[in-house]
KOLNUPA-334921 format. One record per residue: residue number from 1; z, y, x of N, C-alpha, C, CB in turn. Coordinates in steps of 0.05 Angstrom, whole numbers. Glycine has a CB too. Layout:
[rec NUM, [Z, Y, X], [Z, Y, X], [Z, Y, X], [Z, Y, X]]
...
END
This chain:
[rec 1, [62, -364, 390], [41, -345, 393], [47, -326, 416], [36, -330, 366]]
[rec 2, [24, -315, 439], [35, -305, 454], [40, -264, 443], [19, -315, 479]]
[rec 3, [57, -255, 456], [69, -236, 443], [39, -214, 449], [102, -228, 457]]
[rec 4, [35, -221, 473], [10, -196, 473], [-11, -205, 444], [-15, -198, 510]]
[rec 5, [-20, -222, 428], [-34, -226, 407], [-19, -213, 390], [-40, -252, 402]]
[rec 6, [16, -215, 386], [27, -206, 364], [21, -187, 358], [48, -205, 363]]
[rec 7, [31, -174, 385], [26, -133, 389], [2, -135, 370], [15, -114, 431]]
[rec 8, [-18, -148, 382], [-50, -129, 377], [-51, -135, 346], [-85, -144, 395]]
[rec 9, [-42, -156, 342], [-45, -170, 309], [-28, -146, 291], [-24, -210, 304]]
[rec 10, [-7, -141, 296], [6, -125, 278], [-1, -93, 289], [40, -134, 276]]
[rec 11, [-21, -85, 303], [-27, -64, 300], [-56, -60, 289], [-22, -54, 320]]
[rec 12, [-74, -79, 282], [-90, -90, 277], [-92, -75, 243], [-84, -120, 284]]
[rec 13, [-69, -93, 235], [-60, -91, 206], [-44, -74, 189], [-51, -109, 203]]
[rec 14, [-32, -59, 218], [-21, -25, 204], [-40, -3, 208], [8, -12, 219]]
[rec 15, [-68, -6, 232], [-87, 9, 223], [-97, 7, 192], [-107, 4, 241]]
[rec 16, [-106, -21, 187], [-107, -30, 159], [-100, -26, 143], [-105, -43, 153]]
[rec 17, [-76, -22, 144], [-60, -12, 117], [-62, 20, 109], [-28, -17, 122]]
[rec 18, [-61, 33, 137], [-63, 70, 131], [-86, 70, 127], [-57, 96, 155]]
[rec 19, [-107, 52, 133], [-137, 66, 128], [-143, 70, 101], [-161, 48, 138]]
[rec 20, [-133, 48, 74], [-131, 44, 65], [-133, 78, 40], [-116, 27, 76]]
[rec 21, [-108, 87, 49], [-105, 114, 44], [-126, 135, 50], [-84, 122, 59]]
[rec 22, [-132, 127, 81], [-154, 153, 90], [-187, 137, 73], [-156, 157, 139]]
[rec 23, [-188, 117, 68], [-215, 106, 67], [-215, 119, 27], [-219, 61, 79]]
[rec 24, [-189, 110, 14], [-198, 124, -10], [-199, 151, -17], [-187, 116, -26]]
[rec 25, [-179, 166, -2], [-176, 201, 3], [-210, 207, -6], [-166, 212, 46]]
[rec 26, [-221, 194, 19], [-243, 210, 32], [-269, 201, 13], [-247, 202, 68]]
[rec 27, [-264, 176, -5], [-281, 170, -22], [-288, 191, -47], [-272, 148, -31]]
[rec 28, [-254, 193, -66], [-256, 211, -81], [-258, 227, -69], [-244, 214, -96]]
[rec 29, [-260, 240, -54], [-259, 277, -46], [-282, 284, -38], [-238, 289, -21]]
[rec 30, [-301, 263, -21], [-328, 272, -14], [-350, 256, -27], [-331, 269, 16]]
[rec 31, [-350, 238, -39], [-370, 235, -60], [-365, 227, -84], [-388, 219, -53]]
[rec 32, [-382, 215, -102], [-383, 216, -135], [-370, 191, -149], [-414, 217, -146]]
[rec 33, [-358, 182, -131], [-342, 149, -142], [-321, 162, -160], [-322, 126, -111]]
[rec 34, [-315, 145, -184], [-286, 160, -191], [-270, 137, -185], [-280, 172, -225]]
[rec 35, [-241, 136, -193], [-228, 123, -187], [-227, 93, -206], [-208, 140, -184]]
[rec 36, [-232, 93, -225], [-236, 70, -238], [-262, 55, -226], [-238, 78, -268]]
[rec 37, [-279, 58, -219], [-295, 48, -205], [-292, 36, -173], [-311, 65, -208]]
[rec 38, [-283, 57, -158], [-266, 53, -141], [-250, 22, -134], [-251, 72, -148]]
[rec 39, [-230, 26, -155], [-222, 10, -164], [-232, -17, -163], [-220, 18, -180]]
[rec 40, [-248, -20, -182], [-258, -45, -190], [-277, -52, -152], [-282, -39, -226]]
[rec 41, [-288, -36, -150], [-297, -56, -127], [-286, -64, -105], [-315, -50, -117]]
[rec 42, [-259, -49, -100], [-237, -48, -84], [-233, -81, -86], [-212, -27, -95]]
[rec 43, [-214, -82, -108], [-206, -116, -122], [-223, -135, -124], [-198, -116, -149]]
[rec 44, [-256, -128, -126], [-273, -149, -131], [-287, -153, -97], [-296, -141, -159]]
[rec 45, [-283, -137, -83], [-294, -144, -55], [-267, -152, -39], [-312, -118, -40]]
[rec 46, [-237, -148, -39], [-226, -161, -31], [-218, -194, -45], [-211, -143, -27]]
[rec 47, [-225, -193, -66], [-222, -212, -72], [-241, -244, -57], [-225, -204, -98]]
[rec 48, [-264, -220, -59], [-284, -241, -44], [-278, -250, -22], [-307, -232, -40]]
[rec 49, [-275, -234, -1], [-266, -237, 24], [-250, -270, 27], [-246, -209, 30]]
[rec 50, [-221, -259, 15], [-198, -271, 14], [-210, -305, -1], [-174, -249, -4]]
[rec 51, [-231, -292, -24], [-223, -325, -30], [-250, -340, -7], [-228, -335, -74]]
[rec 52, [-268, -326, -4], [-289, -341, 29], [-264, -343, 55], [-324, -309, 45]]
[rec 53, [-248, -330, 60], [-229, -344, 78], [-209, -364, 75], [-217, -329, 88]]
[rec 54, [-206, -373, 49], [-194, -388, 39], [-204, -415, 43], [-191, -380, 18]]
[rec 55, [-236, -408, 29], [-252, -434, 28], [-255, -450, 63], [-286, -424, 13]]
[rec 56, [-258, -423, 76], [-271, -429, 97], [-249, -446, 116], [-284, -403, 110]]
[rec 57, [-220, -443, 109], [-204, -452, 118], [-187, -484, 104], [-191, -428, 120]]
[rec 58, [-212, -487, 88], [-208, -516, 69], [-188, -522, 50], [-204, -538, 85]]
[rec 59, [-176, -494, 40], [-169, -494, 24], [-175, -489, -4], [-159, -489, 32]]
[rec 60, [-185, -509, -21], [-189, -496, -40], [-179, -488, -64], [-201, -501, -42]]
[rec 61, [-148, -490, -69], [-141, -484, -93], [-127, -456, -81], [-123, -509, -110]]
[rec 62, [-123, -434, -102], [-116, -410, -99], [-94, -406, -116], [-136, -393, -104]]
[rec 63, [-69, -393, -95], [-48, -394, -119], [-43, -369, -131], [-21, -404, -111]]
[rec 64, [-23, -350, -136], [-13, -328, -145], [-13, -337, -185], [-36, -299, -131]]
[rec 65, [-5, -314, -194], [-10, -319, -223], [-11, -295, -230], [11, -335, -238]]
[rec 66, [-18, -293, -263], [-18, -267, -277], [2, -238, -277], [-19, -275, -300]]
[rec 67, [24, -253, -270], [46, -228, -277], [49, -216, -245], [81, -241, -292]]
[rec 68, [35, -227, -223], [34, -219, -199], [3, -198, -199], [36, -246, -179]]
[rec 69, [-14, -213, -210], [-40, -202, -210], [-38, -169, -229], [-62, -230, -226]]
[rec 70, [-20, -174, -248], [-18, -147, -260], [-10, -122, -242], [1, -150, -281]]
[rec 71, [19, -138, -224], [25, -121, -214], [6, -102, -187], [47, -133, -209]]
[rec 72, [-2, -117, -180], [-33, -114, -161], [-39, -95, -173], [-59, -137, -162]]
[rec 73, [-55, -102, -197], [-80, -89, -210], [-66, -56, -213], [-90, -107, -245]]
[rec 74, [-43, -57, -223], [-23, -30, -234], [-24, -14, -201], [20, -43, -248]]
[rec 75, [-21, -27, -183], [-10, -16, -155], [-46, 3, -145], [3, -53, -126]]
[rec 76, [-60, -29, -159], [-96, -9, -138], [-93, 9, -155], [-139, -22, -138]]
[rec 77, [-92, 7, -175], [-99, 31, -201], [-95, 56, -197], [-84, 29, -226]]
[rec 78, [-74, 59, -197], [-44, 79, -191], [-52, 92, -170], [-12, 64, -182]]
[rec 79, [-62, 76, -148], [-67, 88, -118], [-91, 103, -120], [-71, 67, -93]]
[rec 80, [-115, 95, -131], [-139, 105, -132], [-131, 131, -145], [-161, 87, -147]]
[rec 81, [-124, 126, -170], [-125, 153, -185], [-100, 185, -175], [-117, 141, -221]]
[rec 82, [-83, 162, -153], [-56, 183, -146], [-79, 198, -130], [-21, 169, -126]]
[rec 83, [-98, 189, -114], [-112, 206, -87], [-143, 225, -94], [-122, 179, -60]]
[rec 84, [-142, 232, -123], [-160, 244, -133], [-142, 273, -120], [-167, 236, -166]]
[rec 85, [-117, 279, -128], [-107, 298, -118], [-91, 300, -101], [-101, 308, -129]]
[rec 86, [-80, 276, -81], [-64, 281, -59], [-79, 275, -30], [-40, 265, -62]]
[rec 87, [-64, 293, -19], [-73, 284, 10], [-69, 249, 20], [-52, 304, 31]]
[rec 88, [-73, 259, 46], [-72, 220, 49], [-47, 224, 59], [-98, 198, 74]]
[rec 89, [-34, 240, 76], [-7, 238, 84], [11, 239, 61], [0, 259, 104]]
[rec 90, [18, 260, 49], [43, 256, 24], [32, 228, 12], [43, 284, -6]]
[rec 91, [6, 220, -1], [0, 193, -15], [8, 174, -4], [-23, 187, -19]]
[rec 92, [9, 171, 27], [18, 145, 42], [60, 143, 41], [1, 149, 82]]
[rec 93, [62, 166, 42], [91, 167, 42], [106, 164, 21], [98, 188, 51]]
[rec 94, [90, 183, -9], [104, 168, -32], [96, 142, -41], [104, 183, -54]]
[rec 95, [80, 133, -29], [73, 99, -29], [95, 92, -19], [46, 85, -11]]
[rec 96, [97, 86, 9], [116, 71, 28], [147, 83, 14], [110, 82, 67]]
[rec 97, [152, 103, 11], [177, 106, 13], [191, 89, -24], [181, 144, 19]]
[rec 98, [172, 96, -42], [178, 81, -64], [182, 61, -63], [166, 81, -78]]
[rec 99, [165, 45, -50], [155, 8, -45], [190, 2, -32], [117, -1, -9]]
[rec 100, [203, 23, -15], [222, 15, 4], [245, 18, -20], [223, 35, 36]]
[rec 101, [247, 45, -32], [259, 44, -55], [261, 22, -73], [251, 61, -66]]
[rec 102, [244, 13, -85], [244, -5, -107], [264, -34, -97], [208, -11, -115]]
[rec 103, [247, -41, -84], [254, -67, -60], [284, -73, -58], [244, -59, -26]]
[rec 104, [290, -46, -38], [329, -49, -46], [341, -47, -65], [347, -34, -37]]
[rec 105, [328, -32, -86], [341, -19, -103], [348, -50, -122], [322, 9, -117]]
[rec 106, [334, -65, -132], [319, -91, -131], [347, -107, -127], [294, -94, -104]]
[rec 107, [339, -113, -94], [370, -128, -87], [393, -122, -87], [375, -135, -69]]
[rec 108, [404, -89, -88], [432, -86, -98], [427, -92, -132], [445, -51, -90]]
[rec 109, [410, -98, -148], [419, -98, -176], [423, -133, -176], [393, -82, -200]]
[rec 110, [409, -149, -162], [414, -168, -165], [443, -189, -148], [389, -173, -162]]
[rec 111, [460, -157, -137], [474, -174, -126], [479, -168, -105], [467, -193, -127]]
[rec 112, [463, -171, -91], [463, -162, -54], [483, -144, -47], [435, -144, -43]]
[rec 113, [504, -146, -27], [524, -126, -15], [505, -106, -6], [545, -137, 8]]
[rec 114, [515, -81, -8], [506, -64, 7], [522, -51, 27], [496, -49, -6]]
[rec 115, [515, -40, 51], [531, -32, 79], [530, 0, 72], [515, -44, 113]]
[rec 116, [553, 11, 93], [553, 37, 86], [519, 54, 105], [591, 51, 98]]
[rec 117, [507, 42, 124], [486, 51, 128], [464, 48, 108], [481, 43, 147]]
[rec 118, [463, 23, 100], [438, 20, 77], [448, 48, 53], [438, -20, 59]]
[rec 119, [471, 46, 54], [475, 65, 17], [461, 93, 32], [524, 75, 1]]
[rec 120, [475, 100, 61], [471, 130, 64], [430, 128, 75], [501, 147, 95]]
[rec 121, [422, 108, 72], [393, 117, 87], [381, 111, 66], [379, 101, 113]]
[rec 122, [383, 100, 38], [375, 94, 13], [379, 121, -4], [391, 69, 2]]
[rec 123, [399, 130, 0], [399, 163, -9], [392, 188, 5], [422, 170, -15]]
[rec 124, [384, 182, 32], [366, 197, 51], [336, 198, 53], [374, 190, 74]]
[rec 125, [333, 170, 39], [293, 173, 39], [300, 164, 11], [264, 146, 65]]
[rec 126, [314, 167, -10], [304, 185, -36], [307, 218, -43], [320, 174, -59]]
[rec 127, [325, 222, -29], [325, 240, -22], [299, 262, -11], [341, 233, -11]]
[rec 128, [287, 247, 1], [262, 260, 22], [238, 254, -2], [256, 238, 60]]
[rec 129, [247, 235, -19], [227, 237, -36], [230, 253, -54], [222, 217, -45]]
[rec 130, [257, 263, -70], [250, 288, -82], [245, 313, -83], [259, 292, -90]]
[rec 131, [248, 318, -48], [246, 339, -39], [210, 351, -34], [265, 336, -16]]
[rec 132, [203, 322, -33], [173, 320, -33], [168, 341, -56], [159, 287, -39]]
[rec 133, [175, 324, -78], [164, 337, -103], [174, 351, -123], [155, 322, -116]]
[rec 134, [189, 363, -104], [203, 393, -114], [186, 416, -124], [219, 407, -91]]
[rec 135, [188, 433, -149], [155, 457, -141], [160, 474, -119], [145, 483, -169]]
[rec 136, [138, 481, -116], [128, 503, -96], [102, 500, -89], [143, 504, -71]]
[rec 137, [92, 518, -77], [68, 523, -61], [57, 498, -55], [73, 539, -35]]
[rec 138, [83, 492, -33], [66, 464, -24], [67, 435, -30], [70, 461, -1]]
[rec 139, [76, 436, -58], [91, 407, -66], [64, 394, -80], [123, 409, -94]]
[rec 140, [60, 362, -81], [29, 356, -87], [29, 356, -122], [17, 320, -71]]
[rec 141, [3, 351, -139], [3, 360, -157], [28, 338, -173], [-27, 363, -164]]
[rec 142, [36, 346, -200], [60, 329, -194], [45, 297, -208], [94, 345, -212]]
[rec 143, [14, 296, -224], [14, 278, -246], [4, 267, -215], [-4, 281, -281]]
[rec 144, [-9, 270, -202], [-24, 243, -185], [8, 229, -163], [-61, 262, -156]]
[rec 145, [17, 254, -166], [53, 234, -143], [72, 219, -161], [84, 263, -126]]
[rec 146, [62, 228, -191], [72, 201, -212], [60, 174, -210], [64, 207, -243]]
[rec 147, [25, 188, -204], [13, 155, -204], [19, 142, -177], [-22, 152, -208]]
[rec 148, [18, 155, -155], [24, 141, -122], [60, 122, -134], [32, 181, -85]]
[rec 149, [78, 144, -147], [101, 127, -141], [102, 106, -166], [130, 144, -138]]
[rec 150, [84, 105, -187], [77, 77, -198], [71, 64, -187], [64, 73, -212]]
[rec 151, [52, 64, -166], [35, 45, -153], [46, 31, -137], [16, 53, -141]]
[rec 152, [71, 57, -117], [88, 42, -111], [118, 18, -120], [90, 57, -103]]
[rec 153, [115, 33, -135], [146, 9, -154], [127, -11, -157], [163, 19, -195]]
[rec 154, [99, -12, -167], [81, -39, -168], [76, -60, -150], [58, -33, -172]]
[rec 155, [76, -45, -117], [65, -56, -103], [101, -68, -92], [41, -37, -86]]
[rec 156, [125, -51, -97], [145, -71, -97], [149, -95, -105], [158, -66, -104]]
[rec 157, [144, -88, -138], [142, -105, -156], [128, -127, -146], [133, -96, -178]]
[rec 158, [107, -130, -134], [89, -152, -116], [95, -168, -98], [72, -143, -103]]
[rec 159, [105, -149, -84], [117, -161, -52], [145, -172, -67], [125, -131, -19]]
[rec 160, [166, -170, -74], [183, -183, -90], [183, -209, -109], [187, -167, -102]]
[rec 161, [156, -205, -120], [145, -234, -135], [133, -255, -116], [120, -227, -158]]
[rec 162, [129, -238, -96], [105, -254, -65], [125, -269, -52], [88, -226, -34]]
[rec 163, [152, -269, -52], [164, -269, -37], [174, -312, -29], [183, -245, -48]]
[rec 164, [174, -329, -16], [169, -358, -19], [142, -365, -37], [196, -371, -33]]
[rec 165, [126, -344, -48], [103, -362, -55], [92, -389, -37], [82, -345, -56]]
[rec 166, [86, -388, -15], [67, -413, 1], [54, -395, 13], [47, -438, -16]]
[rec 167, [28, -415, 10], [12, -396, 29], [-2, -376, 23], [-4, -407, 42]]
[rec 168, [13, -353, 38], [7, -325, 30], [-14, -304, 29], [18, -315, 39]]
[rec 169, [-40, -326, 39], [-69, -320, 45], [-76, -325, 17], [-86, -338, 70]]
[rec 170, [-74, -349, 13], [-82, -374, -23], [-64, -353, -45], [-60, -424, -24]]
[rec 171, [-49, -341, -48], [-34, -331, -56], [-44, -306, -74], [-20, -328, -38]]
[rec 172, [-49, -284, -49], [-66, -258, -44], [-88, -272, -64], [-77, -248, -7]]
[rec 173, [-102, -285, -52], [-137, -288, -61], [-137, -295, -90], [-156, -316, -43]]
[rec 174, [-115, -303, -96], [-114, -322, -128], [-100, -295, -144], [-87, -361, -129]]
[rec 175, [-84, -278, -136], [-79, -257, -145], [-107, -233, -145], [-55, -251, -129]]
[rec 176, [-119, -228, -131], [-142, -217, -134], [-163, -221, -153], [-150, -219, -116]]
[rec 177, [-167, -244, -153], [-182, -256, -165], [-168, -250, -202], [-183, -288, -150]]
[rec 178, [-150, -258, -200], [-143, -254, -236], [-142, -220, -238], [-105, -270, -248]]
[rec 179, [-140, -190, -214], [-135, -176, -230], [-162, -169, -225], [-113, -160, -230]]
[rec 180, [-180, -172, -232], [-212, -163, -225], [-219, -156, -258], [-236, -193, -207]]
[rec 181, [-218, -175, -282], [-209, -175, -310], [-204, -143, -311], [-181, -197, -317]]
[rec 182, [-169, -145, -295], [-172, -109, -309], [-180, -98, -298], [-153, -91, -314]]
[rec 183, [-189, -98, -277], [-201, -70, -265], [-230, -64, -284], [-210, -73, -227]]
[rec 184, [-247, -87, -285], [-267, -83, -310], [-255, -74, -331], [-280, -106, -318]]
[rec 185, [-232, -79, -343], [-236, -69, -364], [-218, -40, -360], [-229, -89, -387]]
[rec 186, [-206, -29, -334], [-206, 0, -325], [-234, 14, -329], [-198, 2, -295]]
[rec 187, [-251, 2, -327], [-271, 13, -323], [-291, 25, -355], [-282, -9, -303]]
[rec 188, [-281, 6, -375], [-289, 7, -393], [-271, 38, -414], [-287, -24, -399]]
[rec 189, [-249, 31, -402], [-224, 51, -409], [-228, 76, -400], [-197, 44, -398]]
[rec 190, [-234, 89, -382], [-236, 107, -367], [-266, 103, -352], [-212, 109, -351]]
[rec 191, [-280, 111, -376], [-311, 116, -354], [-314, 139, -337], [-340, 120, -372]]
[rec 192, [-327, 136, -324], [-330, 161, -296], [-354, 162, -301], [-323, 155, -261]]
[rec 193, [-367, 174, -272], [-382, 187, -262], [-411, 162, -267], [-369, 197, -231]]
[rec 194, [-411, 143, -253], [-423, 117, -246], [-446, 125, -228], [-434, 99, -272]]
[rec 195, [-442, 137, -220], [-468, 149, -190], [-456, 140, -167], [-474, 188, -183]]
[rec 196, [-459, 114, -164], [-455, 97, -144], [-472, 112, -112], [-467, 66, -158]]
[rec 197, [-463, 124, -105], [-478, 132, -88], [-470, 112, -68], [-476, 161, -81]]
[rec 198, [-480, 118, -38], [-483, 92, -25], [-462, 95, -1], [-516, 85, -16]]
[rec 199, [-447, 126, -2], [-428, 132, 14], [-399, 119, 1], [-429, 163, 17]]
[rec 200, [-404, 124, -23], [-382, 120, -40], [-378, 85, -40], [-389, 135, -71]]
[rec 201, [-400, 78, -46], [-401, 44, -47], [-386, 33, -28], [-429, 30, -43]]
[rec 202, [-394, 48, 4], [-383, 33, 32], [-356, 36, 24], [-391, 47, 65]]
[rec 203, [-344, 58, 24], [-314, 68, 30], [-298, 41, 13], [-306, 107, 14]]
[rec 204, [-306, 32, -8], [-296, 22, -32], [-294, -1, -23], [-311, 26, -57]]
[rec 205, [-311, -20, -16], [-322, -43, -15], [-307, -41, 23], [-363, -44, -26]]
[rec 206, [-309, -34, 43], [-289, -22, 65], [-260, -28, 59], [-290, 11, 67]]
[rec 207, [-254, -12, 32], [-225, -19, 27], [-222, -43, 18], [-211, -3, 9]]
[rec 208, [-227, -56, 5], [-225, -80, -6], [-227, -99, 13], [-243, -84, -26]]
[rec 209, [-256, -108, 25], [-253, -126, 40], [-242, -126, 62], [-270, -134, 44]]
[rec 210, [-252, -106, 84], [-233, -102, 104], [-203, -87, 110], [-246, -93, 116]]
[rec 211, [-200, -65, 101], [-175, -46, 95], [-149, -72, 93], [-180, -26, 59]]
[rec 212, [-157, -78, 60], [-148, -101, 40], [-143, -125, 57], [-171, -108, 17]]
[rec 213, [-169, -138, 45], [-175, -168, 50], [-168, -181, 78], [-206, -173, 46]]
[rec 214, [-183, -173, 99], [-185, -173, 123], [-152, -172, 136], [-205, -151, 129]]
[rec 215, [-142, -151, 131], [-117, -135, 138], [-104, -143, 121], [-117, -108, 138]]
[rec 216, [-97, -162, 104], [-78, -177, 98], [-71, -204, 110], [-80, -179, 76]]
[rec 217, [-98, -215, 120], [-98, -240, 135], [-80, -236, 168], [-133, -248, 138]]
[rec 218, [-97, -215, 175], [-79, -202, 195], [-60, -206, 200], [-74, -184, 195]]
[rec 219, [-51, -198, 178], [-20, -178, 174], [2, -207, 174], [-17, -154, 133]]
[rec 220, [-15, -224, 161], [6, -254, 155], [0, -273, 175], [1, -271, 126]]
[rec 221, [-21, -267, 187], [-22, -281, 223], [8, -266, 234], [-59, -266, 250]]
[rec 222, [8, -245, 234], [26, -235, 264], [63, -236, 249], [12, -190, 279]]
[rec 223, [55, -241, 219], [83, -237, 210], [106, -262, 216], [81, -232, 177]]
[rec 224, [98, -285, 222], [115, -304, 229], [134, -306, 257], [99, -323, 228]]
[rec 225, [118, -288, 267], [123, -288, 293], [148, -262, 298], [92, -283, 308]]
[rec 226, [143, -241, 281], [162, -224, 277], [192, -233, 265], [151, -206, 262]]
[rec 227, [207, -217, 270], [240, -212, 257], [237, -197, 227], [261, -187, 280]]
[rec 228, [249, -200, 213], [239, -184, 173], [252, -158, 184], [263, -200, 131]]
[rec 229, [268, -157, 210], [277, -125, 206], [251, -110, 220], [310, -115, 224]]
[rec 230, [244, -132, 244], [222, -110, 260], [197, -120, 247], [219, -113, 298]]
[rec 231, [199, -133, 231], [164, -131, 209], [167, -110, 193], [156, -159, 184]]
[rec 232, [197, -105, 180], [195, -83, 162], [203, -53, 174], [212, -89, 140]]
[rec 233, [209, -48, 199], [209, -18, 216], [182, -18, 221], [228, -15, 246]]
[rec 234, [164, -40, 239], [135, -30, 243], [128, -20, 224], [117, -46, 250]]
[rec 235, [132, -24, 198], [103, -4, 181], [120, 25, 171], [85, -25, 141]]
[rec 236, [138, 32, 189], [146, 59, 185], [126, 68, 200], [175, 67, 192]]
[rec 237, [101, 67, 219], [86, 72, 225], [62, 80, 207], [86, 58, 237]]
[rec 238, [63, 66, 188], [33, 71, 164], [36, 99, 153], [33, 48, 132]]
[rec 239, [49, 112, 144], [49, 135, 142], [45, 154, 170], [71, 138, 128]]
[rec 240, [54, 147, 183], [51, 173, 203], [26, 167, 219], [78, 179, 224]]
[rec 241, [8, 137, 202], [-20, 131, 226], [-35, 145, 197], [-32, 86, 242]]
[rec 242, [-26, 152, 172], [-48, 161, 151], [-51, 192, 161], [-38, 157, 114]]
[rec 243, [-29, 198, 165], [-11, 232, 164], [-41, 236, 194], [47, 234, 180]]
[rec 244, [-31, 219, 215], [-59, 225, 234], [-79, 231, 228], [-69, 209, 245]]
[rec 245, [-88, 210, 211], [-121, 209, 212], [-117, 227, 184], [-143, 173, 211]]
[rec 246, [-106, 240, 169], [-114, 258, 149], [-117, 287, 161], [-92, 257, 126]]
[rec 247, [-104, 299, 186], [-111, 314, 202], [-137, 316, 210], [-98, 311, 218]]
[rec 248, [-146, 288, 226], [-165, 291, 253], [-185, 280, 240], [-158, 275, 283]]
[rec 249, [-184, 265, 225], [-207, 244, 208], [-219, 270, 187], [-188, 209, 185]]
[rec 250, [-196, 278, 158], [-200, 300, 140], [-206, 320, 135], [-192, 305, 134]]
[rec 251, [-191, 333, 163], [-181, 366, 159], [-156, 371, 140], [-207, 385, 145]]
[rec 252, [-142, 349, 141], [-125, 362, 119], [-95, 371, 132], [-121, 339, 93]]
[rec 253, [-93, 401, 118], [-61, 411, 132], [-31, 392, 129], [-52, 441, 114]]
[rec 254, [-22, 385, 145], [7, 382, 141], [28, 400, 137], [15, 372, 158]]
[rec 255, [45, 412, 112], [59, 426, 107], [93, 419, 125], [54, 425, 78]]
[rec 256, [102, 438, 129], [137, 431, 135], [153, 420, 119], [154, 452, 139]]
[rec 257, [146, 428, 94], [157, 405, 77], [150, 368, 74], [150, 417, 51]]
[rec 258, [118, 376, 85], [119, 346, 81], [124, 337, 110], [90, 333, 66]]
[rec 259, [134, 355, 129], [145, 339, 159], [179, 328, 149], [146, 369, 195]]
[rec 260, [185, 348, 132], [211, 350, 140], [224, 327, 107], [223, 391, 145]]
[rec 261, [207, 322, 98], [203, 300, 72], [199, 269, 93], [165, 309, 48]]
[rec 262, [183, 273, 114], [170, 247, 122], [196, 237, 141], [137, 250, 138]]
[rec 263, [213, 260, 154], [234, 251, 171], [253, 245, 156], [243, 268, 191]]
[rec 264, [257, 248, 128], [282, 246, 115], [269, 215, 106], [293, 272, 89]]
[rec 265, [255, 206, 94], [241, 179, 74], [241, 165, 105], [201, 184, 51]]
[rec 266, [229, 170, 131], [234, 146, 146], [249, 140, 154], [226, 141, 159]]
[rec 267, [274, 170, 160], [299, 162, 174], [308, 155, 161], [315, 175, 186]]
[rec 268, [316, 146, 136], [330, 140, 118], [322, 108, 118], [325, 159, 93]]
[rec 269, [293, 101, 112], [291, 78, 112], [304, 59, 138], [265, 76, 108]]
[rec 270, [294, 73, 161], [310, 66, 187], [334, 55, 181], [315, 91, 204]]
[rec 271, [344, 74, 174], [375, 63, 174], [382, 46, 158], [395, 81, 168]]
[rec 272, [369, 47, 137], [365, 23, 109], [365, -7, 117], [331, 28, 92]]
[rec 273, [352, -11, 150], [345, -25, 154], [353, -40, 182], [326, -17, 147]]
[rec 274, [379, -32, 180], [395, -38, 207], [405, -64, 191], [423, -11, 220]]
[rec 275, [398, -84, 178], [398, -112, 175], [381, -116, 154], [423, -123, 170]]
[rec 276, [372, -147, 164], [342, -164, 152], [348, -154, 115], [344, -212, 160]]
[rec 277, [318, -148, 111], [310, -141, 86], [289, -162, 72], [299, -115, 89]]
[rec 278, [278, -157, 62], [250, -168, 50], [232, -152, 60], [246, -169, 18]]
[rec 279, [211, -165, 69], [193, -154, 80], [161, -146, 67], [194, -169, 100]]
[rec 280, [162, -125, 52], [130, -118, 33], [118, -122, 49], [119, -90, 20]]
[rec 281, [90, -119, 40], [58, -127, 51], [46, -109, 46], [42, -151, 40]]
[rec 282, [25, -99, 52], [9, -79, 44], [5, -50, 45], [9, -83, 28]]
[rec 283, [-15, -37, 37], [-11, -13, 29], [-34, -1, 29], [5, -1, 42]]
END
C-alpha cells in the first residue's frame, strides 16, 4: 500500500475515533436523547453499516461471538452514560488511558516480561489517571469517570478477545450485531426521555455508522501496513484530537489539571510503548 494512502487512512480513522467522543458529548448536552437510547442506535446503525460492507464485499458469514459482543455492549454503554457529565477531553483520556491500562496490565498477569520503561510509564499514566480524579474544583464528576473507566477496561477487554480473530471487518459486524439484544433491553432498563428529536437522532446514528462503523473499516485498512508500536503511539493522538474539538467544536474549558493528567497518561503510555504491544481498536 502506498504510504501516502496509509497517512490519510490512519488519520481518517483517528478523526473517527475522537469524534466519537465529541459527536456523543454534544448529543447528551444539547438535545433530549438520553443515553440508553443513544446507545441503542449507536450499535444498531453501526451494526448496519458493518454488516452492508460485509455483504457488499461477498462475505457473508459474520464472525465475533457473545462474550465479545458483551464486552462491546458494556464499553458503548459505559461511554454514553460516562458523557452525560464529562467533558469530551477528560472522557477521551480516561477512555484511552484505561483501555492502555487494562491491555498491559493483562499481559504482565499472563506472563509477559516487563522492561524497566514499560513498569515506570505504566505507573506514570496510572498515575495521571488518579490524579485526574482526585477531588477538587476541577476533577470530573466522579460516578460518570467510573462509567468512562468501565467502558474502558471493556473496550480492553474487546480488543484483547479481538485479537487473531480473522477478519476483523466480519468480526466487528457479527459482534455488533449480537450486542444490539442488549442495548434494547438497556433501553427497557433505564427508560429516558424518548423525544427523539431529529438533532439527537443524527449525532447517534453519525456515531454508529460513521464515527463507529465506517472508522473501523478504516482503521483495519491502514492497520496492516503499520508497526503494533506505531499503530499503537498514533492513537495517542485521539485524545488530544477530542481535547481539540471539545474547545473549538464545544466551548468546553481545559483545566491544568487535566493538561497536566493528559501529559502524565500519554507520556507514560509513550514509554509503555518503547516495544511492540497489542494493538486496541477503537474508541
Amino acid at each position: 500500500m502506498p504510504q501516502t494512502r496509509v497517512v490519510v487512512l490512519t488519520v481518517l480513522a483517528m478523526l473517527a475515533f475522537a469524534a466519537n467522543s465529541l459527536l456523543c458529548r454534544l448529543a447528551l448536552r444539547s438535545t433530549s436523547i438520553d443515553p440508553a437510547t443513544f446507545t441503542a442506535i449507536r450499535l444498531v446503525s453501526g451494526a448496519s453499516v458493518l454488516a452492508l460492507i460485509v455483504a457488499i464485499r461477498g462475505r457473508a458469514r459474520l464472525g465475533g461471538n457473545w462474550w465479545s459482543a458483551l464486552a462491546l455492549f458494556v464499553y458503548a454503554a459505559g461511554f454514553s452514560l460516562a458523557y452525560v457529565g464529562l467533558p469530551a477531553a477528560a472522557g477521551a483520556l480516561l477512555l484511552f488511558g484505561s483501555v492502555q491500562v487494562t491491555m498491559h496490565a493483562w499481559g504482565i498477569r499472563a506472563g509477559e516480561r516487563i522492561g524497566k520503561w514499560e513498569a515506570c510509564g505504566l505507573l506514570l499514566a496510572a498515575g495521571g489517571l488518579v490524579a485526574l480524579l482526585l477531588p477538587g474544583l476541577s476533577a470530573p464528576p466522579p460516578g460518570s469517570a467510573a462509567m468512562m473507566l468501565c467502558a474502558g477496561i471493556a473496550w480492553g477487554v474487546y480488543s484483547l478477545r479481538g485479537k487473531g480473530a480473522g477478519d476483523p471487518t466480519a468480526t466487528t459486524a457479527g459482534n455488533f450485531l449480537r450486542s444490539v439484544p442488549m442495548a434494547l433491553l438497556l433501553l427497557l432498563l433505564l427508560p429516558g426521555h424518548r423525544d427523539l428529536d431529529s438533532t439527537g437522532l443524527a449525532l447517534a446514528v453519525a456515531s454508529g455508522a460513521l464515527a463507529s462503523g465506517v472508522g473501523y473499516v478504516i482503521w483495519y485498512a491502514a492497520l496492516p501496513a503499520l508497526r503494533a508500536t506505531s499503530a499503537a503511539v498514533v492513537q495517542l493522538s485521539v485524545p488530544v484530537i477530542a481535547a481539540i474539538g471539545g474547545v473549538v467544536l464545544l466551548a468546553e474549558p481545559v483545566s491544568l489539571r487535566l493538561v497536566l493528567s493528559a501529559l502524565a497518561v500519554l507520556g507514560g503510555v509513550a514509554l509503555a510503548l518503547r516495544r511492540p504491544v497489542r494493538v486496541p481498536t477503537g474508541g
